[in-house]
C-alpha positions as a Markdown table, in Angstrom:
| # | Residue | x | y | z |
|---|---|---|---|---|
| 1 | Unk | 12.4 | -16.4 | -0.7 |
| 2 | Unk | 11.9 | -13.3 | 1.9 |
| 3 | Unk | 12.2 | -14.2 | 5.2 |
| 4 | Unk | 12.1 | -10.2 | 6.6 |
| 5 | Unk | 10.1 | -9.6 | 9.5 |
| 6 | Unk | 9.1 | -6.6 | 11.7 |
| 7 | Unk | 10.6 | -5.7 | 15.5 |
| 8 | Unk | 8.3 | -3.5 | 18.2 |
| 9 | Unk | 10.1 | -0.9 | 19.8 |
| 10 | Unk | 7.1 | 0.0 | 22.6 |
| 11 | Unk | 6.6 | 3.8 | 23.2 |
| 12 | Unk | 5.3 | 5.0 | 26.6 |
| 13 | Unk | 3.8 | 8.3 | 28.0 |
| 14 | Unk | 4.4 | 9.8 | 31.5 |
| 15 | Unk | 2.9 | 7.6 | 33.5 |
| 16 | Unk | 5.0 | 4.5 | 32.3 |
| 17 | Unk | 1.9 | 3.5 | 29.7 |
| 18 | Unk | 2.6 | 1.6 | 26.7 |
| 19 | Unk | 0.8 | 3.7 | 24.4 |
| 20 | Unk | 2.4 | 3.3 | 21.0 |
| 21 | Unk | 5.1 | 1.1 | 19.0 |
| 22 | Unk | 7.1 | 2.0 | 16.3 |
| 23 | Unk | 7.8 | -0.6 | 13.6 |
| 24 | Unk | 11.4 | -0.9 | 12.6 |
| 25 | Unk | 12.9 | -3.2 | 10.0 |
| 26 | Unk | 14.8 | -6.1 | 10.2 |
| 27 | Unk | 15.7 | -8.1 | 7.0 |
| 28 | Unk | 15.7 | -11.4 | 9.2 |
| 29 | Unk | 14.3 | -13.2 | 12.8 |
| 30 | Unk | 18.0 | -13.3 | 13.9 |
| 31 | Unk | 18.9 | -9.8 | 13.0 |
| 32 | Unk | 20.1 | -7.7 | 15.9 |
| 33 | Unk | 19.4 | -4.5 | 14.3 |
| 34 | Unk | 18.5 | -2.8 | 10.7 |
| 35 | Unk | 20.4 | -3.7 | 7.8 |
| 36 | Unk | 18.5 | -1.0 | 5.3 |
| 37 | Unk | 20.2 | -0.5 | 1.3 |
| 38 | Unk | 16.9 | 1.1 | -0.1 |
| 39 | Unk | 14.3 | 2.9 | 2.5 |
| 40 | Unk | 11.5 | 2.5 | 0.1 |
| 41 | Unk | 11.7 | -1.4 | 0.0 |
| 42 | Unk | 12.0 | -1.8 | 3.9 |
| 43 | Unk | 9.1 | 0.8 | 4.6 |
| 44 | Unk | 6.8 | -1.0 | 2.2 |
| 45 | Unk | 8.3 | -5.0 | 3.7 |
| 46 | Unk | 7.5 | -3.6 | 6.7 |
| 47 | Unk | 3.8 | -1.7 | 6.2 |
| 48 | Unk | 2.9 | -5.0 | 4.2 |
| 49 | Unk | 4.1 | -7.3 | 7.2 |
| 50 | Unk | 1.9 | -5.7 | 9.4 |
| 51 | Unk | -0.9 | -4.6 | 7.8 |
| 52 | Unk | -1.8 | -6.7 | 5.1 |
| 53 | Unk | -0.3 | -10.3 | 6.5 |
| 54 | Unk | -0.8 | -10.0 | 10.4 |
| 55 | Unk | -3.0 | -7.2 | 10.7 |
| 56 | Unk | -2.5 | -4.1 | 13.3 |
| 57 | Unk | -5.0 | -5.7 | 15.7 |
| 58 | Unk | -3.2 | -8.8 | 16.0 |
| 59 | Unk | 0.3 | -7.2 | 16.5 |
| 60 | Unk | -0.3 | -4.3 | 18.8 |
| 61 | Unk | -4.4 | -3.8 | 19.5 |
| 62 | Unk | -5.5 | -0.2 | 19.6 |
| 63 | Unk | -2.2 | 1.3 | 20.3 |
| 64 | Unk | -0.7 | 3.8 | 18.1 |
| 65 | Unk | 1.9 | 2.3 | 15.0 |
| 66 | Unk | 4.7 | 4.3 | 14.2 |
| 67 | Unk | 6.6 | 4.2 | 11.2 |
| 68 | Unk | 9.2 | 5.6 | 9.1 |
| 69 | Unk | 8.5 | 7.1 | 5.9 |
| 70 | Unk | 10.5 | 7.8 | 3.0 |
| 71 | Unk | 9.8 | 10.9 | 0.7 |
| 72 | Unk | 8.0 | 8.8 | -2.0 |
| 73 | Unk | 5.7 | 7.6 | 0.7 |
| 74 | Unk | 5.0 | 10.8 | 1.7 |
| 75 | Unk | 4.0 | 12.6 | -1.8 |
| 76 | Unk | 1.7 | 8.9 | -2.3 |
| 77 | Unk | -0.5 | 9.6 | 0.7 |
| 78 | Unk | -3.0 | 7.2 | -1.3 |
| 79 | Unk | 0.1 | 4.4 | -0.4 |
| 80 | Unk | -0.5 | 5.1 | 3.6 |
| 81 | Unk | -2.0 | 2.1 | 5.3 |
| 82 | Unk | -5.2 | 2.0 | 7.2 |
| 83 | Unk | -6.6 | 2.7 | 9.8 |
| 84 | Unk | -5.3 | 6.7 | 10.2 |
| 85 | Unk | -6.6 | 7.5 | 13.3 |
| 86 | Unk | -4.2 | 4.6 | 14.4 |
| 87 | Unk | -1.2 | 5.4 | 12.5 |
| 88 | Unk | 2.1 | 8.2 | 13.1 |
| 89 | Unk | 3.5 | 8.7 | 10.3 |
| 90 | Unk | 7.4 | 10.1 | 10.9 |
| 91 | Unk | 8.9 | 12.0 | 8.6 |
| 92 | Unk | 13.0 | 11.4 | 8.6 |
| 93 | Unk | 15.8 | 13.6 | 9.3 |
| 94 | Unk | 16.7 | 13.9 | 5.4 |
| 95 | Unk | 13.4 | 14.9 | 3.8 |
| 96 | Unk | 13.5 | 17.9 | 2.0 |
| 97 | Unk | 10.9 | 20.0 | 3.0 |
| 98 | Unk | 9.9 | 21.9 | -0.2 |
| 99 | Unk | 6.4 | 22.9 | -1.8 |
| 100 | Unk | 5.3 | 19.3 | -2.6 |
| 101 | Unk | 6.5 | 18.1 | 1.1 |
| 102 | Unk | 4.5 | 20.7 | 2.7 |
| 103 | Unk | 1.4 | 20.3 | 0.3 |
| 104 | Unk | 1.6 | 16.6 | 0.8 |
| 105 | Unk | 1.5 | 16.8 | 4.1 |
| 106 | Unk | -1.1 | 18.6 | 4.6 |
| 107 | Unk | -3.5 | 16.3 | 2.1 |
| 108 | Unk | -2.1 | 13.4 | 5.1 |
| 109 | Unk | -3.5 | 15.6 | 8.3 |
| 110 | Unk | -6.8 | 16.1 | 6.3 |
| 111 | Unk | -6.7 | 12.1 | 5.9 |
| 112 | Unk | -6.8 | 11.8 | 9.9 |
| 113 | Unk | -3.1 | 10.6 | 9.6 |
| 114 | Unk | -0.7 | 12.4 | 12.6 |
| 115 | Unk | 2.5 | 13.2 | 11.6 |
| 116 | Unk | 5.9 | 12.9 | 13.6 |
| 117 | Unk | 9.3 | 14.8 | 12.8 |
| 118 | Unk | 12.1 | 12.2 | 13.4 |
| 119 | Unk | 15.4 | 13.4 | 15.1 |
| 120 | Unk | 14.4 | 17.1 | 14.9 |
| 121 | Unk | 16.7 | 19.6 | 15.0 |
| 122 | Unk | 15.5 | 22.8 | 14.4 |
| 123 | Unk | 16.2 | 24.9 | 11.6 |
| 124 | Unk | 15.1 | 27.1 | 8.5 |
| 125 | Unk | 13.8 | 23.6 | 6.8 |
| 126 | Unk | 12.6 | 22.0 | 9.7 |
| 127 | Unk | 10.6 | 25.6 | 10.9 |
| 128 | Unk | 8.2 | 25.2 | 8.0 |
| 129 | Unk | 7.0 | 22.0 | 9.1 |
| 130 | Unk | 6.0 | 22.4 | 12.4 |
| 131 | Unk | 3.0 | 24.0 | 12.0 |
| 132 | Unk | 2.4 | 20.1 | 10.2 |
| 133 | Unk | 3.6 | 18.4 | 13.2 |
| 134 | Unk | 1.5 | 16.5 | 16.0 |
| 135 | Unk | 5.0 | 15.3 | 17.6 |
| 136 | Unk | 8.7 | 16.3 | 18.0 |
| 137 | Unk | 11.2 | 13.0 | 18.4 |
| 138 | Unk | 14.1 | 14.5 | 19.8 |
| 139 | Unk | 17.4 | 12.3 | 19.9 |
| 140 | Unk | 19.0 | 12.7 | 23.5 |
| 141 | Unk | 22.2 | 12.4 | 21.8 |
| 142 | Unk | 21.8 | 15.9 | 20.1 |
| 143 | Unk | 19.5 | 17.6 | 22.2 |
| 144 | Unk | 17.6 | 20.8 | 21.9 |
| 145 | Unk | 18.7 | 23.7 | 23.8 |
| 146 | Unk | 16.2 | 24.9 | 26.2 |
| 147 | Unk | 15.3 | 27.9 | 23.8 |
| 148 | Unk | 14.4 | 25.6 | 20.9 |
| 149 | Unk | 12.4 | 23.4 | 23.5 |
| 150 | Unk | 10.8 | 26.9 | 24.7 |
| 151 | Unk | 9.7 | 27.5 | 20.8 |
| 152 | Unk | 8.6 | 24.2 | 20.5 |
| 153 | Unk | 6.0 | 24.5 | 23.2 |
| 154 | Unk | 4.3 | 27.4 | 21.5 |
| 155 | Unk | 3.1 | 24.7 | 19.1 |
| 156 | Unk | 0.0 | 22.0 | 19.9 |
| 157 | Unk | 2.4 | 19.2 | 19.7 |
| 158 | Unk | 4.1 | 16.4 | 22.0 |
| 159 | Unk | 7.6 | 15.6 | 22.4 |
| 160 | Unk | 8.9 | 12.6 | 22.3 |
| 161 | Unk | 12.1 | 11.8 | 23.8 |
| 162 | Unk | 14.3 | 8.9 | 21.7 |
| 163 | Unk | 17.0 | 6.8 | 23.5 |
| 164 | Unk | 16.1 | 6.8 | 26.6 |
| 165 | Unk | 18.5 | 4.4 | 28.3 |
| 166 | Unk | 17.8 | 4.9 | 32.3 |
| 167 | Unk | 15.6 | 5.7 | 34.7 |
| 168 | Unk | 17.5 | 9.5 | 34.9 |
| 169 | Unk | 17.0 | 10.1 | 31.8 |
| 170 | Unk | 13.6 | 9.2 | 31.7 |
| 171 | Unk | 12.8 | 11.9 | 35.0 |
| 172 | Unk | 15.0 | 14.6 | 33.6 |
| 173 | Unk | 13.4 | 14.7 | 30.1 |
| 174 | Unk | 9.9 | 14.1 | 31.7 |
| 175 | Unk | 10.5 | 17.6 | 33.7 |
| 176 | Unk | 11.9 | 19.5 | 31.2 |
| 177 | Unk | 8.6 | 19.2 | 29.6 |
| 178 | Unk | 8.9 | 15.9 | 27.4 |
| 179 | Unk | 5.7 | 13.8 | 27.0 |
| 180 | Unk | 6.3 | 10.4 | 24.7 |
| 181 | Unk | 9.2 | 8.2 | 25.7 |
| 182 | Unk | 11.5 | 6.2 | 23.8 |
| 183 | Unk | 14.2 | 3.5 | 24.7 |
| 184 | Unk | 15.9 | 0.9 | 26.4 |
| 185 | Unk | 14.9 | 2.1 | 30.0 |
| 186 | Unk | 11.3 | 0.7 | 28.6 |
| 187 | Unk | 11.7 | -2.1 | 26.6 |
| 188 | Unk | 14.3 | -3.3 | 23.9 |
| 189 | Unk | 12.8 | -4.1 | 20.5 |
| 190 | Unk | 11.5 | -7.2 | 19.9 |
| 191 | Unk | 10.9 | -9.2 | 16.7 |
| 192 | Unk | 7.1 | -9.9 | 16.6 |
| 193 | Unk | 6.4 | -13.8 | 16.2 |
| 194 | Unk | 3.4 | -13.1 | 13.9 |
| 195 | Unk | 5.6 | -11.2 | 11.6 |
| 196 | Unk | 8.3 | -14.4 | 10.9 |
| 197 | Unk | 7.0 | -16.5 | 7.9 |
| 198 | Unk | 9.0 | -17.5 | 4.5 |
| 199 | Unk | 7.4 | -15.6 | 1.5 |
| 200 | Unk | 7.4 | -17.5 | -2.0 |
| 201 | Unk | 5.1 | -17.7 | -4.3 |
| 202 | Unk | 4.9 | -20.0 | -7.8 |
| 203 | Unk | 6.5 | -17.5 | -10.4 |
| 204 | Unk | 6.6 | -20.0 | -13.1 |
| 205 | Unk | 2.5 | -20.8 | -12.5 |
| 206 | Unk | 1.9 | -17.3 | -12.5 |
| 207 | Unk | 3.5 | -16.0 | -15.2 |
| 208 | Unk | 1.8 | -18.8 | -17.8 |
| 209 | Unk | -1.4 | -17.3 | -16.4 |
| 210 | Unk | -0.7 | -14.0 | -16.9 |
| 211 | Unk | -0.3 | -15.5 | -20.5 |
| 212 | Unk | -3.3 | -17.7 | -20.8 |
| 213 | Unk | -6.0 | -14.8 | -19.3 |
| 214 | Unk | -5.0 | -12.7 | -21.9 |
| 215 | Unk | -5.0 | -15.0 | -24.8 |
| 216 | Unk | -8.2 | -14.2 | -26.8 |
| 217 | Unk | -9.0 | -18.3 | -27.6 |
| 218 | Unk | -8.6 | -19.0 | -24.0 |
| 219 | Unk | -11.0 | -22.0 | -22.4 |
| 220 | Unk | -11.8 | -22.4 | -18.7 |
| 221 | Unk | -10.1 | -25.8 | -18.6 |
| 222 | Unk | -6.5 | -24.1 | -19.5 |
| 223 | Unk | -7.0 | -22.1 | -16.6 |
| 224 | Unk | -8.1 | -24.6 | -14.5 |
| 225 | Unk | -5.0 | -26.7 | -15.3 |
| 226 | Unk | -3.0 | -23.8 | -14.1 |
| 227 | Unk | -4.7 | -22.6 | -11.2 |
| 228 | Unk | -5.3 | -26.1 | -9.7 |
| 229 | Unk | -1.5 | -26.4 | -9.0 |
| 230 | Unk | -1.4 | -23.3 | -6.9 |
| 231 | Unk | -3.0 | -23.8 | -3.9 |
| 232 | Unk | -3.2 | -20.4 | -2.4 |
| 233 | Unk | -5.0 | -19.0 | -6.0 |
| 234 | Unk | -7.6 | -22.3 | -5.6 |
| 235 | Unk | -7.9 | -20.9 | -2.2 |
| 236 | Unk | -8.7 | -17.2 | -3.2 |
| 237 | Unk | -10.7 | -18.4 | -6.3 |
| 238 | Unk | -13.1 | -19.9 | -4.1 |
| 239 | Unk | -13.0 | -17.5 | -1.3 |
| 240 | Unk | -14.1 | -15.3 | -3.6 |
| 241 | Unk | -16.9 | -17.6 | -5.6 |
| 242 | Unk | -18.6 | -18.1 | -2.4 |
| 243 | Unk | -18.4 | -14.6 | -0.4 |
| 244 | Unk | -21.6 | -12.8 | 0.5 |
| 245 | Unk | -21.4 | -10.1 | -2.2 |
| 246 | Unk | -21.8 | -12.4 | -5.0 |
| 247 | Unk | -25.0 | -14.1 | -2.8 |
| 248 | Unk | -24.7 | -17.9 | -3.6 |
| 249 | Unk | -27.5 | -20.2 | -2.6 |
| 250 | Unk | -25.3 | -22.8 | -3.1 |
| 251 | Unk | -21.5 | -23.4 | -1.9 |
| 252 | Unk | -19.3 | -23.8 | -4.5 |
| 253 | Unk | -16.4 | -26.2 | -4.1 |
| 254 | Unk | -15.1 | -26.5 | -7.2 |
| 255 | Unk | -12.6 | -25.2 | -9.4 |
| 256 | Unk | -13.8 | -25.8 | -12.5 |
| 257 | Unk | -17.3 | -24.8 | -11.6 |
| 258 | Unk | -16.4 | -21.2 | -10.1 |
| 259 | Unk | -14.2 | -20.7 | -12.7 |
| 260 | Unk | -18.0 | -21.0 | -14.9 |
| 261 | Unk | -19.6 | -18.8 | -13.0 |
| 262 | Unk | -17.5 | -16.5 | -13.0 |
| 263 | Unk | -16.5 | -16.3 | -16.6 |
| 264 | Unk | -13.1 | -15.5 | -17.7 |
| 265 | Unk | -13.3 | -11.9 | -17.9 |
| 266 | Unk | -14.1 | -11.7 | -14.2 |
| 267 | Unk | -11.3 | -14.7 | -13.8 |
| 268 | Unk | -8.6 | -12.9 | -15.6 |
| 269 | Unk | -9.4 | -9.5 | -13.2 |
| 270 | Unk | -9.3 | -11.6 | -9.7 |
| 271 | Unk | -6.3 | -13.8 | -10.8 |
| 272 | Unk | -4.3 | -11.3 | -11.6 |
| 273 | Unk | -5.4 | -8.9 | -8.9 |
| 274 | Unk | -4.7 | -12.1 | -6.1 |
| 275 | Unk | -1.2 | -12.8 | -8.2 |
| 276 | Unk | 0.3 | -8.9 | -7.2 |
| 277 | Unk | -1.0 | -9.1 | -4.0 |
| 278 | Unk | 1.0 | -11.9 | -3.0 |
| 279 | Unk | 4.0 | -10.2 | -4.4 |
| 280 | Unk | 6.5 | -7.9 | -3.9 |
| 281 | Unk | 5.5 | -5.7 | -0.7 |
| 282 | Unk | 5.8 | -2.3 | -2.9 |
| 283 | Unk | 3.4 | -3.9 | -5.5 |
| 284 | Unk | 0.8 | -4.8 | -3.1 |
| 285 | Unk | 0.5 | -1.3 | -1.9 |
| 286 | Unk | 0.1 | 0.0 | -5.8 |
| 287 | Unk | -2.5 | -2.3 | -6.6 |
| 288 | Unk | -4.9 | -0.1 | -5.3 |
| 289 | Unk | -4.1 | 2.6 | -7.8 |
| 290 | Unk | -3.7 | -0.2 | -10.6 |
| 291 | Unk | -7.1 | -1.5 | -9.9 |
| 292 | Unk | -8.5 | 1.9 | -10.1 |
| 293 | Unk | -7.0 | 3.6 | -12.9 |
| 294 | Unk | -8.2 | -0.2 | -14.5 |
| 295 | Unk | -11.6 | 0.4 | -13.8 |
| 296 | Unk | -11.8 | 3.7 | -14.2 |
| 297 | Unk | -10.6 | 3.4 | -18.6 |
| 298 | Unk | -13.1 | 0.7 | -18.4 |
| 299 | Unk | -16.1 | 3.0 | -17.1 |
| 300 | Unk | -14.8 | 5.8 | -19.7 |
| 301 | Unk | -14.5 | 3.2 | -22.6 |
| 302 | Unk | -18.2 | 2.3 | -21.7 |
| 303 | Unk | -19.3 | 5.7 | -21.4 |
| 304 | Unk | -17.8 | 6.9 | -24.9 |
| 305 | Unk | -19.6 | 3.6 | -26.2 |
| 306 | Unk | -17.0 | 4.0 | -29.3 |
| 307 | Unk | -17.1 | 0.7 | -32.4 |
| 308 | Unk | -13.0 | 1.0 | -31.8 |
| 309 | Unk | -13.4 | 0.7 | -28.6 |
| 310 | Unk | -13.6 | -2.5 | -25.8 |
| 311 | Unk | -14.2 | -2.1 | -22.6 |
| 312 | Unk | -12.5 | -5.0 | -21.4 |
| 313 | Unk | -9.2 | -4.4 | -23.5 |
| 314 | Unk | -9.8 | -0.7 | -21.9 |
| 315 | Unk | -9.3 | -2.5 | -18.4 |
| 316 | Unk | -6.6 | -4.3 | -19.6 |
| 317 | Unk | -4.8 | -1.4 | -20.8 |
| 318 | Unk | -5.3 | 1.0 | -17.5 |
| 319 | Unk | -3.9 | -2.3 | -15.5 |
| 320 | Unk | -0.6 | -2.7 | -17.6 |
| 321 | Unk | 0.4 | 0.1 | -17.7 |
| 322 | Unk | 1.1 | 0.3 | -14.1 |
| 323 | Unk | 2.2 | -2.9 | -14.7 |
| 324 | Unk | 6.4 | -2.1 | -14.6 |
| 325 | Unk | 6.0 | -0.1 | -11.5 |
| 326 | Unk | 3.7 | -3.8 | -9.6 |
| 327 | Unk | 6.4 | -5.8 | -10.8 |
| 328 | Unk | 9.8 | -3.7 | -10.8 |
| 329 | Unk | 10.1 | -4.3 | -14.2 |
| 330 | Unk | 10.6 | -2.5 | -17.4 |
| 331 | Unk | 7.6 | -2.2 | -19.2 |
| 332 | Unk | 8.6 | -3.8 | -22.2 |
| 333 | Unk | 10.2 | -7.0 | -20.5 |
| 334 | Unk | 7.0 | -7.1 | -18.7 |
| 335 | Unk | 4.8 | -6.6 | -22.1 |
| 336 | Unk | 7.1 | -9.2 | -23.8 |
| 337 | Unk | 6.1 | -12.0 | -21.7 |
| 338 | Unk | 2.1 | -11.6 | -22.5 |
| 339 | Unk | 0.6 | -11.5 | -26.0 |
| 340 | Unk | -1.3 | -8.3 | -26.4 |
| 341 | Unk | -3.3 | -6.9 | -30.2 |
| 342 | Unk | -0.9 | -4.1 | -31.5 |
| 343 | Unk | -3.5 | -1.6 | -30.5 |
| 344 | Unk | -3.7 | -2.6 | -26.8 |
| 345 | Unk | 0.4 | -2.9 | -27.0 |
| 346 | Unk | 0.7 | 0.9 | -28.2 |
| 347 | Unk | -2.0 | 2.5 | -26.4 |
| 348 | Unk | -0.3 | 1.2 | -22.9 |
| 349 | Unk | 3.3 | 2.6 | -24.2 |
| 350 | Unk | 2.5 | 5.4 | -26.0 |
| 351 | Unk | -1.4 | 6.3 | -25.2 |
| 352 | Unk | -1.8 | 5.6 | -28.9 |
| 353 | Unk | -5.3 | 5.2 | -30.8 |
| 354 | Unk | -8.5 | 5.4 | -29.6 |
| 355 | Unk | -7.7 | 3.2 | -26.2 |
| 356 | Unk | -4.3 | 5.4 | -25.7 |
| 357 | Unk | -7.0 | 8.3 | -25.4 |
| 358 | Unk | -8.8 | 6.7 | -23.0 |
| 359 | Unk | -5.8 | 6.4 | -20.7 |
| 360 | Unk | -4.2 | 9.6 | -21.3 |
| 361 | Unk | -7.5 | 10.6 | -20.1 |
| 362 | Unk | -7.7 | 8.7 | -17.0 |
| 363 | Unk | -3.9 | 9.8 | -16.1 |
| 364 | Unk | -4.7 | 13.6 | -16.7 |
| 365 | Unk | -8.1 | 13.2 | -14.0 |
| 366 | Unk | -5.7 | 11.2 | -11.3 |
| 367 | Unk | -3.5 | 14.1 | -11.8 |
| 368 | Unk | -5.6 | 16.4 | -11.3 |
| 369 | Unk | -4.9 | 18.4 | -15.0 |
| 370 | Unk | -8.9 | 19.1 | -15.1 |
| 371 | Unk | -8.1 | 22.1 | -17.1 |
| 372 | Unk | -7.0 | 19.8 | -20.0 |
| 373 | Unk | -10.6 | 18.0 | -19.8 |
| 374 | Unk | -14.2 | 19.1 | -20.6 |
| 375 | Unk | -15.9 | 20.5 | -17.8 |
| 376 | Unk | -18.4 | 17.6 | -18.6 |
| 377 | Unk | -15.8 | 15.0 | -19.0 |
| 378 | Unk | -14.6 | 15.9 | -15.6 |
| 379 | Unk | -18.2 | 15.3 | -14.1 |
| 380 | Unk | -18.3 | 12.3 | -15.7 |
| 381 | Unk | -14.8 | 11.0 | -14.5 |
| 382 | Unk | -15.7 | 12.6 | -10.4 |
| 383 | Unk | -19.2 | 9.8 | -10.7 |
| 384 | Unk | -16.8 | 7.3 | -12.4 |
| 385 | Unk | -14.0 | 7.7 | -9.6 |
| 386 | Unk | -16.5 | 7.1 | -6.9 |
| 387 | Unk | -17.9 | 3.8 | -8.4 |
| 388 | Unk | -14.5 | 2.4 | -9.5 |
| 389 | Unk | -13.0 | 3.3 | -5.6 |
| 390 | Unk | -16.0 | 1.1 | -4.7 |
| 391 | Unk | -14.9 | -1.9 | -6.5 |
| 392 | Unk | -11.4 | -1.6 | -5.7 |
| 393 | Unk | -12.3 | -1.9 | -2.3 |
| 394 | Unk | -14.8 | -4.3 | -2.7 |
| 395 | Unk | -12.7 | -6.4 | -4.8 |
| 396 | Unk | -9.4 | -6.1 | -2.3 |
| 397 | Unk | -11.3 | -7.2 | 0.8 |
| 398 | Unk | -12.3 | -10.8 | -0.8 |
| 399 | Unk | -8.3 | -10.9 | -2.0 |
| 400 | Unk | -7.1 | -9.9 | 1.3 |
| 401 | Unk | -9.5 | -12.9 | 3.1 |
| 402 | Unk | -7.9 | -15.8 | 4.2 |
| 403 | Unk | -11.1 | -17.3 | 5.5 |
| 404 | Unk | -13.2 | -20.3 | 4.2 |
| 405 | Unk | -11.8 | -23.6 | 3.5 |
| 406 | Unk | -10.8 | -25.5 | 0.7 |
| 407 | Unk | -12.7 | -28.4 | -0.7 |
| 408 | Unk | -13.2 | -30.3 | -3.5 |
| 409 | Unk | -10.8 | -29.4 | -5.8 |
């Protein structure tokens, strides 16, 4: 059971304005500071705190979020949360700024995303990414010499002063040109409120229906016995049943009779879409891509209309096999504990058979390999991209709804 939460650390400009907050980890309420064994895991704890459990409106309004970002975060822009226009995303000490830095970086400007460089210190790495860079933290304990700051200010960028502990330090940084201040002299972190909850979820529940959706002889009753003794999925379930985009005349507040509206095969995609979302923080944020490359083997599979080929075991197979990265698990423990045909098995380890093809296919468009696809194959994927990216996010918002109550079950 996780019981991590997020602390504020409020940023101000000149004029004394709280105008920004930067998140920072803290692997429990009473934590006094960070406690951080893998960066990856407390960037995505503390993205998923905030944006997909309290929201960013709740926690700090319109100000700006700051946040740190490790290098895999940075060369997955697709994993950056939204809103951009809202978000700083600070790029630490320690990244290597090579080719696929830079490149990456510049796909996150494009996305509206502003980018800060974390306890700068200028030199040959650090030069190549300033012409990336909306703001300059600068760590008053190593400071920049006044001809660094001088270079600094032939760029359109804003520096931001870090560890700010009193009110001199505050005027001298202020007239030697900074703009964004940081520290003590301001305000202390705090540990947000809205942030401090106990995570759990029922891994025994949803491992047996990760079994029972994809068991060919399946009936809606099995599933009901399942999902009936998980509260938040019976919550979801009807959420979903009963949201405007399926346009019910009547409410439905049953189990048993959304699960036969829906059908299984739209069952077995919600279920298991609501199960990773209330996971681990790092697989929430790859569910979008999982949901995507998912839909998009389906849309292919239909397209090719092939006799050796099923759409819905084409789903199937571009969901699994993301599969080991949603759950941090090998691929094979993870296949081990559902029954899959032989064909579906091998074409999610080894892109085998007619269904491999389809995701080989699928993994060389998200790659961008277009010179190992058709010119008419890649036209076909670009319309299929479009509609899948419109389900995925049609799909997440009724999983990420907490709305609606729960009767009748």
């Amino acid at each position: 059971m996780a019981e991590y939460c997020v602390a504020l650390q409020p940023i101000c400009d000149a004029q004394l304005r709280h105008i920004g907050d930067e998140l920072l980890y803290r692997d429990h309420p009473d934590a006094s500071g960070a406690c951080i064994e893998d960066d990856t895991l407390a960037t995505a704890r503390v993205l998923n705190a905030v944006f997909f459990e309290t929201g960013p409106e709740a926690l700090v309004g319109q100000r700006d979020i700051f946040f740190n970002a490790p290098r895999e975060w940075l060369l997955k822009p697709e994993l950056l949360p939204l809103p951009a226009h809202q978000v700083v995303v600070e790029v630490l000490e320690n990244v290597v700024a090579d080719e696929s830095l830079i490149r990456s970086l510049q796909s996150i400007r494009s996305l509206g995303y502003r980018i800060a460089l974390d306890d700068f210190v200028l030199n040959d790495s650090t030069r190549a990414l300033l012409p990336l860079a909306d703001i300059i933290k600068v760590d008053l304990r190593f400071p920049l010499s006044s001809s660094d700051l001088s270079l600094l200010r032939q760029y359109p960028l804003q520096l931001l002063a870090e560890r700010v502990e009193t009110q001199t330090d505050f005027e001298r940084c202020r007239q030697a040109g900074f703009n964004l201040f940081q520290g003590y002299f301001f305000a202390r972190p705090q540990v947000h409120a809205a942030t401090r909850r106990k995570r759990s979820s029922n891994k025994a529940i949803e491992l047996k229906l990760m079994r029972r959706l994809n068991d060919y002889n399946v009936q809606i009753e099995d599933i009901e016995a399942l999902i009936i003794q998980d509260p938040f999925l019976c919550l979801k379930l009807l959420n979903y049943v009963n949201s405007s985009a399926l346009r019910r005349r009547h409410e439905v507040s049953s189990i048993r009779q959304a699960l036969t509206l829906l059908g299984i095969r739209n069952v077995q995609r919600l279920v298991m879409t609501i199960i990773l979302a209330d996971n681990s923080p790092s697989s929430r944020l790859l569910l979008p891509l999982a949901l995507m490359r998912a839909a998009l083997c389906e849309r292919l599979a239909l397209h090719l209309m092939s006799p050796y080929v099923c759409a819905q075991s084409a789903f199937t197979v571009g969901f699994f096999s993301m599969m080991d990265r949603l759950l941090d698990q090998p691929l094979d423990q993870v296949l081990s504990q559902v029954r899959f045909a032989q064909n579906v098995r091998t074409a999610i380890t080894d892109e085998a058979g007619p269904l491999g093809s389809i995701l080989h296919r699928v993994r060389l468009f998200e790659q961008a390999r277009k010179d190992e696809l058709s010119s008419e194959m890649v036209q076909r994927m670009n319309e299929f991209f479009i509609q899948a990216q419109r389900w995925t996010q049609s799909i997440l918002s009724v999983v990420d709804s907490d709305d609606g109550p729960l009767v009748g079950l």
